[in-house]
C-alpha positions as CSV (number, residue, x, y, z in Angstrom):
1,X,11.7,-59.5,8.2
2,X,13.2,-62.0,10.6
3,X,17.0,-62.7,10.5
4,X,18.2,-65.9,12.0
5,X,21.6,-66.6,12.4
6,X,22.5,-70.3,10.8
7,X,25.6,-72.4,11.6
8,X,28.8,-70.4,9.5
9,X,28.7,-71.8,5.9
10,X,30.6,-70.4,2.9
11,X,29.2,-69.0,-0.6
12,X,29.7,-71.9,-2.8
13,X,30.5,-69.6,-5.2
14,X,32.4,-66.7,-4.1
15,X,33.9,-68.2,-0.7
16,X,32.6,-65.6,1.6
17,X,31.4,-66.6,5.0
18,X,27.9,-66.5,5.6
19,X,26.1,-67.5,9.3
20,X,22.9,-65.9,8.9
21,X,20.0,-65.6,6.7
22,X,16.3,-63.1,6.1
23,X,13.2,-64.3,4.5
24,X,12.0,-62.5,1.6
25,X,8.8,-64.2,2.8
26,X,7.3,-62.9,6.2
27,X,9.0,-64.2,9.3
28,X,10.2,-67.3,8.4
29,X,13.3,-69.1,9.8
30,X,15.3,-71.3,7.2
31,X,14.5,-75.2,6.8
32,X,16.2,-77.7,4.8
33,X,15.6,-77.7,1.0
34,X,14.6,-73.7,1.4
35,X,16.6,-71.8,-1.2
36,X,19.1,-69.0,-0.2
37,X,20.9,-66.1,-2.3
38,X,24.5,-65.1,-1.3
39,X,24.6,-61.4,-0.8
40,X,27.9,-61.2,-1.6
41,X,27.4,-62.7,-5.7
42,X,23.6,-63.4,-5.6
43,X,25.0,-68.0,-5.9
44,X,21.7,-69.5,-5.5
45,X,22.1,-72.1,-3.1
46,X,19.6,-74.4,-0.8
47,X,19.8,-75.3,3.1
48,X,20.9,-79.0,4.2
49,X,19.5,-80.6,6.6
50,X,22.4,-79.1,8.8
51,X,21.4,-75.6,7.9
52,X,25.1,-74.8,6.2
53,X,24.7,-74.1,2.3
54,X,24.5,-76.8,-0.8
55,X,24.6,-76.8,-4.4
56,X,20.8,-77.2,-5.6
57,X,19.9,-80.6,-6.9
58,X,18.5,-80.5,-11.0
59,X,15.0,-80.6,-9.5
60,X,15.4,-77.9,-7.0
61,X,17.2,-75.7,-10.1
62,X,14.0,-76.5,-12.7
63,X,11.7,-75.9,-9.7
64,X,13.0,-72.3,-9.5
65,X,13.8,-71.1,-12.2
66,X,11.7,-68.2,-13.5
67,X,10.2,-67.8,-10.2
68,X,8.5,-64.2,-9.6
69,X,10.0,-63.9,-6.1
70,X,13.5,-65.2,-6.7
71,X,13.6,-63.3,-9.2
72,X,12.1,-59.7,-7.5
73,X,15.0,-60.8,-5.0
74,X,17.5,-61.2,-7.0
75,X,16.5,-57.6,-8.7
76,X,16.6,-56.1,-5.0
77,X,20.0,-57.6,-4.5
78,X,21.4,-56.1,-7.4
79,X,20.2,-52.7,-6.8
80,X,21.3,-52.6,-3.3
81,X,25.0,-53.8,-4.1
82,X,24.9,-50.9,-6.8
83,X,23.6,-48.1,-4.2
84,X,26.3,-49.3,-2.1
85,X,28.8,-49.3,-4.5
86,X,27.7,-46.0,-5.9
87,X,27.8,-44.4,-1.9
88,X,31.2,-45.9,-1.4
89,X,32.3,-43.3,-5.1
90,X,30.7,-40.6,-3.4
91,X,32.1,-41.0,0.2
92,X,35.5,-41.3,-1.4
93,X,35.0,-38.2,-3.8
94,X,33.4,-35.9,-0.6
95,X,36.7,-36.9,1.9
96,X,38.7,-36.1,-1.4
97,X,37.1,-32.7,-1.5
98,X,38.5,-29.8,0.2
């Protein structure tokens, strides 16, 4: 999986900062018009032509929706943020611990 850092950019949705992006697809580097998650609240956004993060056009949202590997990311995502939410509990409960 390559990672590829992109100019800083902010989660249209949640605000957080993001300058870097990973395909879910080989080792691909981001173009315009490619589709991006945030990691932070899994906004689906697409690159401009500047590489920074934009809304998705009405024929960019019909093209994706239902797609099988949006939607396998999406799923990995989601189970990630809960892992590390659920190691955070335990790290906190085991520095509580005598």
């Amino acid at each position: 999986m390559t990672q590829t850092r992109t100019p800083s950019s902010v989660c249209l949705n949640c605000g957080k900062r993001i300058d870097g992006a990973s395909s879910v697809k080989g080792n691909r580097i981001p173009s315009p018009g490619d589709i991006s998650i945030c990691a932070y609240c899994s906004h689906i956004m697409a690159f401009a032509d500047d590489l920074t993060l934009r809304e998705l056009n009405d024929e960019e949202a019909r093209d994706i929706a239902g797609e099988p590997t949006l939607l396998r990311a999406l799923e990995a995502l989601n189970s990630f943020r809960k892992f590390c939410k659920w190691k955070e509990q335990r790290d906190a409960k085991e520095k509580k611990a005598p």
